[in-house]
C-alpha positions in Angstrom: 11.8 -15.9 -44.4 10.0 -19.3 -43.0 10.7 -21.2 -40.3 12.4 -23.6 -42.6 15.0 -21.3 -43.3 16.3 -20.7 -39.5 19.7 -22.3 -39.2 18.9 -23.8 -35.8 15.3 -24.6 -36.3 14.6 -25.8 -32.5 13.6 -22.8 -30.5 14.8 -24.6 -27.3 17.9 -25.5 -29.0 18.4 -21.7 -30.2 17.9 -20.4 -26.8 20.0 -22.8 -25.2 23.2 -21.5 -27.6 22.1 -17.8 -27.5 22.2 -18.2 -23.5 25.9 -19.9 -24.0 26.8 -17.5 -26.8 26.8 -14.8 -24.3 28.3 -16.7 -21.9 30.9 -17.5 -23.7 32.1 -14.0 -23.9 32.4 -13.6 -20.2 35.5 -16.2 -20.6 37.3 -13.9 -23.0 38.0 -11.5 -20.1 40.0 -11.6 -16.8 40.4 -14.0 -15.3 40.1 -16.6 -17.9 41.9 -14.3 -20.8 40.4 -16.4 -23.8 40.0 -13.7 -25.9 39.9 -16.0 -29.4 36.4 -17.0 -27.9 35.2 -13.7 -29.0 34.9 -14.4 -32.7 33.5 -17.7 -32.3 30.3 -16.3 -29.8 29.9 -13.6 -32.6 29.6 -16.6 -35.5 27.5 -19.1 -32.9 25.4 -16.1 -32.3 24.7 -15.3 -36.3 23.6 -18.8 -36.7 20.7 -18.9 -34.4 19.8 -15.3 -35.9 20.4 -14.0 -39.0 17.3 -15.4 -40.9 14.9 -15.2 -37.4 12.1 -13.0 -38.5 12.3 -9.5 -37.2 10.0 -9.7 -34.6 11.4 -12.8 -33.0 15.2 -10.6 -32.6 14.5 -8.5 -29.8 14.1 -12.2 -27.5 17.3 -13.0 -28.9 19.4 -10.5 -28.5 17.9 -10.2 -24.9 19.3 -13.8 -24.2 22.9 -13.2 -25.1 22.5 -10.2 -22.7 21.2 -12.7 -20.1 24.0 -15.2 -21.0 27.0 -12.2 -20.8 25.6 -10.3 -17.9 24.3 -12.7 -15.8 27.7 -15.1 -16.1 29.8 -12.1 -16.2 28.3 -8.9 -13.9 26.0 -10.8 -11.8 29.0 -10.6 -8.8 26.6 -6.9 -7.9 24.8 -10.1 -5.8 27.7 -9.6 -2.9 27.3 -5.5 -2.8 24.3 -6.4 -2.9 23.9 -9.2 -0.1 26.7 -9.0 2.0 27.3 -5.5 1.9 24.0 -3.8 1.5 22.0 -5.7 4.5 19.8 -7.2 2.2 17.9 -10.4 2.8 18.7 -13.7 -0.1 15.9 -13.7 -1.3 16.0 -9.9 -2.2 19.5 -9.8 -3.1 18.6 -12.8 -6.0 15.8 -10.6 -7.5 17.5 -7.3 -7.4 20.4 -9.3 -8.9 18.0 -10.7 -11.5 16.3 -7.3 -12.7 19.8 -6.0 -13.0 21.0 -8.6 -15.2 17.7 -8.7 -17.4 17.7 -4.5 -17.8 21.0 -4.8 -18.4 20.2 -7.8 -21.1 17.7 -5.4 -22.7 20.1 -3.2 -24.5 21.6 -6.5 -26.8 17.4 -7.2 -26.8 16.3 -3.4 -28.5 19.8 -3.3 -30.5 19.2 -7.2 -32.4 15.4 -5.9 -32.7 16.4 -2.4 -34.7 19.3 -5.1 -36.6 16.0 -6.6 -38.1 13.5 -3.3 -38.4 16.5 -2.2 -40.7 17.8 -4.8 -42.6 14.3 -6.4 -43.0 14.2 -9.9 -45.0 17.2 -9.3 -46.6 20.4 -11.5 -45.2 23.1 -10.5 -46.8 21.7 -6.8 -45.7 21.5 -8.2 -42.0 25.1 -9.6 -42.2 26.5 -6.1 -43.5 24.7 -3.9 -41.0 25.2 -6.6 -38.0 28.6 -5.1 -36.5 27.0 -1.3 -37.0 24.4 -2.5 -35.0 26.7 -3.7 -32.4 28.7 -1.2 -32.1 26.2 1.4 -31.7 24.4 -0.7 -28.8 27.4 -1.0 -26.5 27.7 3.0 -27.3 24.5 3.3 -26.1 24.8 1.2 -23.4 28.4 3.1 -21.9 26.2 6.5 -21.5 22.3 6.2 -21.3 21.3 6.0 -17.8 24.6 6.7 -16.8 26.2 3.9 -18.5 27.5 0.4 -17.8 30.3 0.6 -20.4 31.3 -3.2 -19.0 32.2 -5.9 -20.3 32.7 -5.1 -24.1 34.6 -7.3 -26.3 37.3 -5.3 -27.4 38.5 -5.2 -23.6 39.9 -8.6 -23.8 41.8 -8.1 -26.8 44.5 -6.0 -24.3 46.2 -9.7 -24.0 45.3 -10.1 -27.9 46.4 -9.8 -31.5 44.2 -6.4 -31.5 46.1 -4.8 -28.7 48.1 -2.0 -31.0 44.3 -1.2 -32.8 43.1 0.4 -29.0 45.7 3.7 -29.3 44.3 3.9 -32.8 40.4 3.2 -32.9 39.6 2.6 -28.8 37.8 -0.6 -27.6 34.7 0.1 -29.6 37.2 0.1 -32.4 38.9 -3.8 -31.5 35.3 -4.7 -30.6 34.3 -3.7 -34.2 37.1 -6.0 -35.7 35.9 -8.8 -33.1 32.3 -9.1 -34.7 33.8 -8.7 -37.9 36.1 -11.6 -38.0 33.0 -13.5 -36.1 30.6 -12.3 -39.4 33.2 -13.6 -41.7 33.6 -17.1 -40.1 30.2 -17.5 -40.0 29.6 -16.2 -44.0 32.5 -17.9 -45.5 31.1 -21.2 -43.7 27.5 -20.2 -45.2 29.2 -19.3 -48.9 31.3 -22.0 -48.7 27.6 -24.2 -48.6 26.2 -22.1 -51.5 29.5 -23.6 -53.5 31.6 -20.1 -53.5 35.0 -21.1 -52.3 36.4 -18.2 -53.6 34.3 -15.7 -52.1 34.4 -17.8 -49.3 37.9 -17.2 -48.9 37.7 -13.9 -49.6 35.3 -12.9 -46.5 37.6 -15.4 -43.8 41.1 -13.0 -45.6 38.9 -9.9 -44.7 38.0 -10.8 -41.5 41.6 -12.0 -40.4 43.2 -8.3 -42.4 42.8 -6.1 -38.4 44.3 -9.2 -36.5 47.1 -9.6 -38.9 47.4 -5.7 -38.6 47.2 -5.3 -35.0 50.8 -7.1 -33.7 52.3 -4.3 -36.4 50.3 -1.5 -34.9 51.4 -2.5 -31.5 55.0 -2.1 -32.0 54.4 1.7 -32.9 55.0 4.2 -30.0 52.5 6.8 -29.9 53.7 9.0 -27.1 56.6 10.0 -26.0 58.2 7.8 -22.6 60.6 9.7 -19.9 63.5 7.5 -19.5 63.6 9.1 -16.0 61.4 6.6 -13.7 59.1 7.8 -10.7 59.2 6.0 -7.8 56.1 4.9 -6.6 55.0 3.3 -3.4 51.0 2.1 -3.5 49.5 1.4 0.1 47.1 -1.5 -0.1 45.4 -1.7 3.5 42.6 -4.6 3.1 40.7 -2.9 5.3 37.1 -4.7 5.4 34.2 -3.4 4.3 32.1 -4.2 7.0 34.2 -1.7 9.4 35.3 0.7 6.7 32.8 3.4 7.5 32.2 2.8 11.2 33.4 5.6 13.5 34.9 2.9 16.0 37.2 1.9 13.5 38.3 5.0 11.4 41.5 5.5 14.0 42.5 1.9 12.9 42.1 2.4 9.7 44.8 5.9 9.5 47.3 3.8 11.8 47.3 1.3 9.2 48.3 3.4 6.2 50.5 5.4 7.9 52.0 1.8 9.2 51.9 1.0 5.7 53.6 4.1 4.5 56.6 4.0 7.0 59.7 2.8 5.1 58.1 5.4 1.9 58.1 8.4 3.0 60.6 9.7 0.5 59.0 8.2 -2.4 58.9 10.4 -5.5 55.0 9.2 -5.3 52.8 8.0 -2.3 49.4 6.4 -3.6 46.5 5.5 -0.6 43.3 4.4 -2.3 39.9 5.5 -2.4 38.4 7.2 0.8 41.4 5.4 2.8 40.5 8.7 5.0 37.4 7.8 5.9 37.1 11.4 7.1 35.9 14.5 4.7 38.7 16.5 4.5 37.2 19.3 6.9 38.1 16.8 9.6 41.1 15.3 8.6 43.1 18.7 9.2 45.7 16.4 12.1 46.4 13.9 9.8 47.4 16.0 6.9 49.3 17.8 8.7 51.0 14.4 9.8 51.6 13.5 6.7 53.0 16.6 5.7 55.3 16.6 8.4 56.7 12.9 7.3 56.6 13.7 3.6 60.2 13.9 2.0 61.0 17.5 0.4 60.4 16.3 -3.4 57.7 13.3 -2.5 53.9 13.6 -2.6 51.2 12.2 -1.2 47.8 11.3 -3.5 44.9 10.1 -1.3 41.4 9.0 -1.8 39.0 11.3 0.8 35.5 12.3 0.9 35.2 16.0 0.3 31.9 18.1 1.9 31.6 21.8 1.9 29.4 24.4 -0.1 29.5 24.1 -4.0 29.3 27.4 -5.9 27.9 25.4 -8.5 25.4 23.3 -6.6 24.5 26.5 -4.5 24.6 24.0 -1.2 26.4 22.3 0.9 27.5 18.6 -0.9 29.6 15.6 -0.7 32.1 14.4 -3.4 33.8 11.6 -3.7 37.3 12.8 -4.0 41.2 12.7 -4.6 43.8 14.9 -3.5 47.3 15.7 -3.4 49.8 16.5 -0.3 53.6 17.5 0.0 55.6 18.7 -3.1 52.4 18.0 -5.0 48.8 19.8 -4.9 45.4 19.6 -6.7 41.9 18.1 -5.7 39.7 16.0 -7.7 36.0 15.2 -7.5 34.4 12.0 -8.8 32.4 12.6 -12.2 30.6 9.1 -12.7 29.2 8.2 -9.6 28.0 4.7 -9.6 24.2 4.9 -9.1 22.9 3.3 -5.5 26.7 3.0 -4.5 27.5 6.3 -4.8 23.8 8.1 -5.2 20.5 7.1 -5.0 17.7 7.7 -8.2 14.3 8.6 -7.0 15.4 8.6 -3.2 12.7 10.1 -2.5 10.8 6.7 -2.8 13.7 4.5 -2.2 15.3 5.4 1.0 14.3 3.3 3.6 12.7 0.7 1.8 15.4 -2.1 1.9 19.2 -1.6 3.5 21.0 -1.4 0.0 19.2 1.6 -0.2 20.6 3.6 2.9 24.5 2.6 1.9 26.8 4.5 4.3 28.4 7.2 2.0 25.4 7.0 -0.6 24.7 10.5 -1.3 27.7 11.9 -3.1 27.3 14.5 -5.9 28.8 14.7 -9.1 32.0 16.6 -9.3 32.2 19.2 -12.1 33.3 18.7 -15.9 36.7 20.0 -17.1 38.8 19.5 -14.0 42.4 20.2 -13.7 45.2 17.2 -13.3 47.2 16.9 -9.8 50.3 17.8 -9.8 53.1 15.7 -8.1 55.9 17.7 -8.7 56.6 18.7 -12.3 54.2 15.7 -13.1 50.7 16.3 -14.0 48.6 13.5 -13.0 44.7 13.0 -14.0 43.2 11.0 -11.4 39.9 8.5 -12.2 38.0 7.0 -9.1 37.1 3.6 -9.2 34.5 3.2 -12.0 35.3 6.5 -13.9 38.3 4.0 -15.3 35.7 2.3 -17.4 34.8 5.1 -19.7 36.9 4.9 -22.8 36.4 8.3 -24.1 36.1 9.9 -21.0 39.9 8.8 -20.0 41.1 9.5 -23.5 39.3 13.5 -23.0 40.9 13.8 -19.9 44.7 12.1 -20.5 45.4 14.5 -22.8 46.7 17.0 -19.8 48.3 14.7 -18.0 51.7 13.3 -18.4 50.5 10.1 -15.9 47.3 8.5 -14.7 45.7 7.5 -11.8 43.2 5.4 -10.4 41.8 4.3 -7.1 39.0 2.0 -6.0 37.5 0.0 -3.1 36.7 -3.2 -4.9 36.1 -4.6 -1.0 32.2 -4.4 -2.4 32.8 -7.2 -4.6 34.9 -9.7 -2.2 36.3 -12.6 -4.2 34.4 -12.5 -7.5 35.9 -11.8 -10.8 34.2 -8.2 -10.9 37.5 -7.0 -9.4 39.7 -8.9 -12.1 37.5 -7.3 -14.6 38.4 -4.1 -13.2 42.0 -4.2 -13.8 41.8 -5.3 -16.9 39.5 -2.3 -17.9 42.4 -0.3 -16.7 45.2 -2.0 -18.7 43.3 -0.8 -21.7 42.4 2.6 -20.7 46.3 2.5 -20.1 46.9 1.4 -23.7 44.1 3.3 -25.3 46.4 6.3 -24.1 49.8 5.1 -23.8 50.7 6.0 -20.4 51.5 4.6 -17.4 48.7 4.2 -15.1 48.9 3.4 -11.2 46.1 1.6 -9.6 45.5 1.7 -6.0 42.6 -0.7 -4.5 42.1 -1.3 -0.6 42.1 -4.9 -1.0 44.0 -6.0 -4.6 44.5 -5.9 -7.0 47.3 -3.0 -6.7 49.3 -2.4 -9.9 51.5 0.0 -12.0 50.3 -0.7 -15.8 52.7 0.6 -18.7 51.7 2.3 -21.5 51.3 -0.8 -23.6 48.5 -1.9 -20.8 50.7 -4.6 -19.5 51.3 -5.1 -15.8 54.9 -3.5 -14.6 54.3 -4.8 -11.3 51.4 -5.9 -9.0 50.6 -7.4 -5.2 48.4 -10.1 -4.1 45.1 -9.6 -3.3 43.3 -9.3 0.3 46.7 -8.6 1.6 47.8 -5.5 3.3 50.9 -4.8 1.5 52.9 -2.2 0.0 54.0 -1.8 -3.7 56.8 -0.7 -4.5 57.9 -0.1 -8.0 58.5 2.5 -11.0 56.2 4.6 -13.2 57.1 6.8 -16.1 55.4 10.0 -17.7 54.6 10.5 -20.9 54.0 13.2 -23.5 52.2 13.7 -27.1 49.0 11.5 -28.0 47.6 8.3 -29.2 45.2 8.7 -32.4 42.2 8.0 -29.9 42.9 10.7 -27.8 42.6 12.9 -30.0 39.4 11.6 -31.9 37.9 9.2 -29.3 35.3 7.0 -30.8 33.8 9.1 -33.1 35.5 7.4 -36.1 33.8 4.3 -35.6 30.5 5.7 -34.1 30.9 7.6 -37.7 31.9 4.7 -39.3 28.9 2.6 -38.2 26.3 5.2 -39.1 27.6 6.0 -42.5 27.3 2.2 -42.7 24.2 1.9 -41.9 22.7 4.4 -44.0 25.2 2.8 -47.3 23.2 -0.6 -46.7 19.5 1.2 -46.1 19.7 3.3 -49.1 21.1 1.1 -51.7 20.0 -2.6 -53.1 21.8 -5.1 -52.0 22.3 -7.8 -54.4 20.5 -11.3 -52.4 23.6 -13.9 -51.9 20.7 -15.9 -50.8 
């Protein structure tokens, strides 16, 4: 393929709408909810590359990495910054390198798009949404993951909504790239003089989005009709204070404050570490709350756990949950979120800079296969803060729960729209597993979801406030609980090795 056949011949032209292609994106998500803008960065991004020779892709698809993450995740700048006592200057260039590794996943998956399609475009158009699927795979799990900021996410407030029980958010993402690969190929058949084919591709494309509003009035688990009354403490407590010993007093008196007129709650949630105590020190204040708990209510708090771990062989901190009062259970954090919650090579790294030496940076990962909470006769599986963004990991771990949880601190973020990006991660988990979920934060945003991902109730943000509101349990499971994204991992793969094996015929 020649130069002459690249839709958008000018390379400063190209870059310029690969950079907004990915930018783009970041608008389809809380707080902006343009989710139909999805699509439409899938077809812009086609047109700068489906006929770019192969060695030219990997720059490509590292600039609609740099466009998404850097307009859409670059709010790690105030952890960063303002949190991490890091000077400007250093905060910008950590910030950078995190956008631009992150960047580098859309960069290797658009270069293997062209090592396996080759010169052929109507091979490149078939294997293109195989390719991206398999890339934000990749990117949810290497290195721990960053399973952020995928398309499929926005489509919680979409026509795609009832296809997340079925298939997951890889599985809405999938039908977002396709509809965005059949705008962009009837528009290029409808050039060649094929209307009909033309019209063919755009009715294939449009098929899942006609489907999904059907598929969303289905009821894939099984709702109480008894409600749970549920009280969420939001404390806004800042971060600059929350770990310092002056102020951990302060910080009880408020919750308890918080928690005075719901006491007899069915269900009491306080947010992550809203003890800012491990739990071998915090013996008073359970015993406080026990004391004020009603006979049927229970308590579920966020605390930092430290003891010795049979399975560590040493002594270790965990980033925990647990329950108090007519409930009981204790869960440790899984995915820990790495320089937040652990350090990689601290060996070299401590000390070097301040965002290194984070107070509470030295958690270990709790163990696989941990049992629910239990409030009652409800079994709850809790998430903690970032865990919520790992599709199949909520989907493994719903499936013995009849309600879910999850707390955070979002304080690290202040007023960016990481936090809004947060709940709305949670609304799909919700929906990808039709339950309720509760979401406790320290500073917002606070909300019971339903099991249709939609927002039962919520409070303002940076306020200390109470919620107050109802929850229900549920029982059976969604299709993706009980296949998680293998079917389109599977899917992609077996398409991928259809298109290599076979000739294509040339539509070009």
């Amino acid at each position: 393929m020649g130069r002459d056949s690249i839709p958008v011949a000018n390379r400063w032209l190209s870059t310029a709408l690969l950079l907004l292609a990915g930018a783009t994106q970041t608008l389809t998500f809380a707080p902006f909810h343009w989710w139909w803008l999805g699509p439409v960065s899938v077809a812009l991004i086609l047109l700068c590359t489906v006929t770019l020779p192969a060695e030219r892709l990997f720059r490509a698809g590292w600039l609609v990495g740099l466009g998404l993450f850097g307009s859409g995740a670059s709010w790690v700048y105030i952890s960063i910054s303002q949190f991490g006592n890091t000077s400007i200057p250093a905060s910008i260039l950590m910030t950078a390198f995190f956008v631009a590794g992150l960047a580098l996943f859309h960069g290797i998956a658009f270069w293997a798009w062209g090592k396996l399609a080759q010169v052929s475009k109507t091979r490149r158009l078939l294997l293109f949404p195989a390719i991206w699927i398999l890339g934000d795979w990749v990117r949810g799990w290497l290195l721990t993951g960053f399973p952020w900021l995928y398309l499929g996410t926005a489509q919680v407030d979409g026509p795609l909504a009832g296809w997340a029980p079925v298939l997951g958010v890889h599985g809405a993402t999938l039908w977002v790239v396709a509809l965005g690969l059949s705008l962009y190929a009837a528009a290029w058949l409808l050039q060649q003089k094929r209307p009909k084919v033309s019209l063919a591709t755009l009715a294939a494309g449009f098929l899942p989005w006609l489907a999904g509003p059907a598929l969303n009035a289905t009821s894939w688990t099984q709702v109480s009709a008894t409600p749970i009354s549920v009280a969420t403490m939001q404390g806004n407590v800042p971060q600059l204070i929350k770990w310092d010993p002056d102020h951990l007093k302060q910080q009880i008196v408020t919750y308890l404050g918080l928690t005075e007129d719901d006491w007899q709650q069915d269900l009491i949630l306080w947010p992550e570490t809203a003890i800012p105590l491990t739990q071998d020190q915090a013996g008073p204040i359970f015993d406080h709350i026990e004391s004020r708990l009603g006979p049927d209510s229970t308590l579920i708090t966020g605390i930092p756990w430290y003891g010795f771990s049979d399975r560590l062989e040493d002594f270790t901190f965990h980033n925990s949950i647990m329950a108090l009062g007519n409930g009981e259970g204790m869960y440790h954090k899984q995915k820990l979120v790495p320089f937040g919650e652990y350090v990689p090579l601290q060996q070299w790294l401590r000390g070097l800079i301040g965002f290194f030496d984070l107070p509470m940076s030295d958690f270990s990962r709790g163990p696989q296969h941990q049992s629910p909470l239990v409030a009652g006769a409800i079994r709850i599986m809790p998430y903690i803060c970032y865990e919520v963004a790992y599709p199949d990991f909520v989907a493994m771990n719903a499936r013995a729960a009849d309600l879910l949880v999850t707390i955070s601190n979002d304080g690290w973020f202040g007023d960016s729209i990481g936090p809004l990006q947060h709940l709305q991660i949670a609304r799909m988990r919700a929906l990808e597993t039709g339950r309720y979920m509760i979401r406790g934060t320290n500073n917002g945003l606070t909300a019971i979801i339903d099991e249709k991902g939609q927002i039962a109730t919520s409070v303002p943000q940076f306020t200390a406030t109470t919620l107050r509101g109802e929850a229900r349990a549920a029982t059976g499971s969604t299709p993706y609980m009980a296949t998680g994204s293998w079917p389109v991992l599977t899917l992609a793969a077996i398409l991928i090795v259809f298109v290599r094996e076979r000739e294509i015929p040339a539509i070009s």
